[in-house]
N, C-alpha and C positions, 0 to 999 in steps of 0.2 A: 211877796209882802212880808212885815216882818212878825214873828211867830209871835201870839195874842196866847193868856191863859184863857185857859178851858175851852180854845178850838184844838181840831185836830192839826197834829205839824204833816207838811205837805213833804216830798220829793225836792221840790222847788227850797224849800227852808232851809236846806242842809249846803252848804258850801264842802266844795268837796276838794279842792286844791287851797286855793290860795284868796284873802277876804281881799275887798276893795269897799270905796266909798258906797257902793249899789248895795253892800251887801251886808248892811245895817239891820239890826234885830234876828239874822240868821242865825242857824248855828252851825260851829264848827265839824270838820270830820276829822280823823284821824287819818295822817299819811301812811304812805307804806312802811313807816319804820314804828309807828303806833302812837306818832305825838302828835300835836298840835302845829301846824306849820307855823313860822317863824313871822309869816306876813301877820298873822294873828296876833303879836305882841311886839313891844317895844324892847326891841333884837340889839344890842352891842355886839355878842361875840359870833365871830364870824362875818362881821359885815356888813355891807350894802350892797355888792354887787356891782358894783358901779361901775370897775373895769369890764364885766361881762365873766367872761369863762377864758380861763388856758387850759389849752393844751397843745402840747407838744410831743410829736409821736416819733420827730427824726430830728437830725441837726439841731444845733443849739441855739436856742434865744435867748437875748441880751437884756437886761434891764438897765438904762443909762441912769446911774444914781444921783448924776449929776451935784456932783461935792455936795448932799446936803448931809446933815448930820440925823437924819430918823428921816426913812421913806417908808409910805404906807399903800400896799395895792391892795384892792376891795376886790376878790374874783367872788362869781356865783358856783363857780366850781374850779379844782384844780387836778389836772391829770398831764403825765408825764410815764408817757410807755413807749413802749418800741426801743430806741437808739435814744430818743430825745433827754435833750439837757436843757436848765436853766442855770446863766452866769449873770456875773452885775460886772459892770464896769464902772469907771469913774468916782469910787469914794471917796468922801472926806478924809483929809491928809491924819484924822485922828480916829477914824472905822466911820461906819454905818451902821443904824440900827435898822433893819428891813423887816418888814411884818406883812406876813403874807396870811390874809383873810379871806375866806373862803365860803360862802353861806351853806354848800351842799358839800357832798363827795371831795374828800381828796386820795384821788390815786396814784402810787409813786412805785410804777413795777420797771422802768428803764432797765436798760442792762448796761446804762452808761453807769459809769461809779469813779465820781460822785454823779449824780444827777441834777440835784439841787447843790453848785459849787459856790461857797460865799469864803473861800478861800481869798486870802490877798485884800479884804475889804474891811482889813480891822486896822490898827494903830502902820504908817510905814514905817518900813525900817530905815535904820541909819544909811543916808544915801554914799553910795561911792567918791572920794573925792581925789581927783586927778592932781599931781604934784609930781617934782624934778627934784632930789636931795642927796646931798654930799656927805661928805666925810663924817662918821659919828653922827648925822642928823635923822632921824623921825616925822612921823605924820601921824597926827594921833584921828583915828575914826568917827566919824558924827554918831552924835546918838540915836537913836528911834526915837517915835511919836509916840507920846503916852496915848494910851486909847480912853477918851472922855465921854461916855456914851451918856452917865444919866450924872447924878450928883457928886459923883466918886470918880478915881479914874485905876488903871494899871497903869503901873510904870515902868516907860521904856529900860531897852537894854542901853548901859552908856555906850559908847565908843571905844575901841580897844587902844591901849598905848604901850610904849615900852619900858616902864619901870614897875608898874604896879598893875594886877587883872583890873578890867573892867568890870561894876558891879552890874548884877541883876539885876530885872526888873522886879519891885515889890507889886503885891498884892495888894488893894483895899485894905484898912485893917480893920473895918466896921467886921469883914467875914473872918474874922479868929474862930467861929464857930463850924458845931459839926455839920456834915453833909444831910445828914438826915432833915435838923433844921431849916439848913437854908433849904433845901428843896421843897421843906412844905411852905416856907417864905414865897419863895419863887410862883409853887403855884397857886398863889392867892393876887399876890402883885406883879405881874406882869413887865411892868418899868422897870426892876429893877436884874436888868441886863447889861452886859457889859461886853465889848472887844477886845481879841488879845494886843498888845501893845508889840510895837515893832522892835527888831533884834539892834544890838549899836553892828557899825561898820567895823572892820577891823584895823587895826594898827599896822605902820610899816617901820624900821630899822634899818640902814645899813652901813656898812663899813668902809666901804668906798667912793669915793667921788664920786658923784655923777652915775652911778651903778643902778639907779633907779629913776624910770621914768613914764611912770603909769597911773593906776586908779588903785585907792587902799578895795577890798572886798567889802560890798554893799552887805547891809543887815534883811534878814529877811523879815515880810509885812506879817503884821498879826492877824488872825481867825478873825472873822466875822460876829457879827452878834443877829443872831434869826429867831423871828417867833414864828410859828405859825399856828393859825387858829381855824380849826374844822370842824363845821359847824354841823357837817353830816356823818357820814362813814369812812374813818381811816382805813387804807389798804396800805402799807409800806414792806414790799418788800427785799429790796435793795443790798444785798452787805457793803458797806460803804457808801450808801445810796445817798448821803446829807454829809456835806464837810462845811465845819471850820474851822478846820485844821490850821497850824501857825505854819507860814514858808520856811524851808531851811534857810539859812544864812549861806552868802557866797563863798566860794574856794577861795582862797586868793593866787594871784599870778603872778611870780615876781621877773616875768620876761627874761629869764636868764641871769640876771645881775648878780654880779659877783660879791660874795657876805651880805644878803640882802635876805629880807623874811616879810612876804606878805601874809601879814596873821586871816584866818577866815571870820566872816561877818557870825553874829548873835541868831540865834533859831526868833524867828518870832513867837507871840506867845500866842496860845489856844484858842479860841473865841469861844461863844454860847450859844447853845441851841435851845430853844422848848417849842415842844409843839402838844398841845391838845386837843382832844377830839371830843365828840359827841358821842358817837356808837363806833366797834371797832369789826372791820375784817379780820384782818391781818395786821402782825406788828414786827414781823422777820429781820425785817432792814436795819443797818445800823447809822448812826450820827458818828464822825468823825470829828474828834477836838482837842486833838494832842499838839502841842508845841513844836514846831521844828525846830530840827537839827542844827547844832552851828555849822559853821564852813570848815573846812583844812585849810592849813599854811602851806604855802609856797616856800619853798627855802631853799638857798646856793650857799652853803660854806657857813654856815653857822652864824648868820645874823639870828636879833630876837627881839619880838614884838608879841602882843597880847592880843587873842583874841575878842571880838566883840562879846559883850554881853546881851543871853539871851532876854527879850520881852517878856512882862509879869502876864499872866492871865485874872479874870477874877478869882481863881482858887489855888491859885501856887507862882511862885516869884521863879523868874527865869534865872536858870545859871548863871554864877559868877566868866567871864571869859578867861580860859586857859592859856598856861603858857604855849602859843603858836595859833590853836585853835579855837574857834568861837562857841563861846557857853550856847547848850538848846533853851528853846521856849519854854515856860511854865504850860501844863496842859493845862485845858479848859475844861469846859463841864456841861454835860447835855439833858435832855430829858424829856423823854415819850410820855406823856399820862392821861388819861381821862379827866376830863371837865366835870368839874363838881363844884366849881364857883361863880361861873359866870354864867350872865342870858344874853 
């Protein structure tokens, strides 16, 4: 029944996990972490639960993103030990934003590294393109996908060609501001995340006829963009345990061809990490969110061609593309913090 002033409260009054419709006029207990369970109030961070619970102890599990541009899972809990990985497949040609919500515990001791990989799900890069060219003729490299995650975008790396470098990707310019800033920006607003953008392809050159008959070097895809939200007790301890890190951009191959230069593809750019928590174990593990590498050039006899240019991230514009080789990705920007804004 439910508790009446000036009677005595009973055993029966007190709810001791979690309230429901029956359990009107009761009162709450405190969990084992000393709060108020979450069923008790009208809960955003962390969830609903609604996928249930992961976890993964071995082999790796897939998440199909199925090209949208923002996927959202609801776990009641998330644990990743033993061997176990989680990967995504299938992004949007311009990143994904994935927001992994969790209502209790998130554990992340894998000894896989990365563990949580959102590599390759950010901006693609400039794709490889197949061509047959003669005497004094070129192929100039596609560009990368700028990565459009929220109102702003990064911008791709161009494509490399042979008379001038391909340029970098730029950065948003809303962020000309310090790191300090934006970080306490970030952890207030949540949306405003971004992916690294993809690397350009690189350029080819050659001097002889017919000496070339292949693919310019593909640009490598930008970092991811990942939130995660913990709505219990973080455990991470991982080094390298979180990547969204940018791909490197391809070598290039020039099959032998004589005076012929396949320039290497653009690094893509970094992507973004935040994850917050509630109460903390442990926080050992690292977020990976550096820019990859450009490619090398292939080279027979002194042809010359530009490498790709590297993909922008939210916080730094990718390399200009070099003579032969392809400019890196701008790095991206991560960040571990406790929850002190959201319920």
């Amino acid at each position: 029944m439910a508790i009446q002033q000036g009677q005595q409260a009973l055993a029966s009054d007190f709810v001791s996990t979690s309230g429901g419709t029956n359990d009107a006029g009761k009162v709450p207990k405190l969990n084992s972490s000393g709060k108020i369970d979450n069923s008790f109030m009208t809960v955003k961070f962390g969830g609903n639960g609604s996928d249930g619970s992961l976890s993964i102890s071995s082999g790796t599990t897939s998440i199909n993103l199925g090209g949208a541009s923002v996927v959202v899972k609801n776990y009641t809990s998330i644990s990743i030990t033993g061997t176990g990985k989680l990967a995504f497949t299938n992004p949007n040609a311009n990143g994904t934003f994935v927001i992994l919500k969790s209502q209790g515990d998130v554990t992340l001791t894998s000894s896989s590294a990365p563990m949580i990989d959102c590599r390759n799900t950010g901006g693609g890069g400039g794709a490889s393109a197949a061509g047959s060219i003669g005497t004094l003729s070129y192929i100039t490299g596609n560009s990368g996908h700028s990565a459009q995650i929220s109102s702003l975008q990064t911008n791709a790396g161009e494509g490399g060609w042979v008379h001038n470098p391909a340029v970098g990707g730029a950065i948003p310019t809303v962020f000309g501001i310090s790191a300090n800033i934006f970080s306490f920006i970030l952890s207030k607003f949540n949306f405003l995340t971004f992916a690294g953008a993809g690397g350009g392809a690189g350029g080819v050159s050659t001097g002889n006829a017919g000496s070339f008959n292949g693919n310019t070097a593909a640009g490598g895809t930008g970092g991811g963009a990942l939130l995660i939200e913990c709505g219990g007790a973080w455990n991470f301890t991982t080094a390298g345990g979180i990547s969204v890190a940018g791909s490197a951009g391809s070598n290039g191959n020039s099959g032998g061809g004589g005076n012929t230069t396949v320039a290497g593809g653009g690094g893509g750019g970094g992507g973004f990490g935040l994850a917050l928590y509630n109460t903390l174990v442990a926080n050992s593990g690292t977020f990976l969110c550096a820019g990859g590498t450009g490619g090398t050039a292939s080279m027979s006899s002194g042809g010359a061609a530009f490498g790709g240019a590297g993909g922008g991230s939210v916080f730094n514009s990718g390399a200009n593309g070099g003579y032969y080789n392809g400019g890196a990705g701008g790095n991206g920007f991560s960040l571990i913090a406790p929850n002190t804004e959201f319920i």
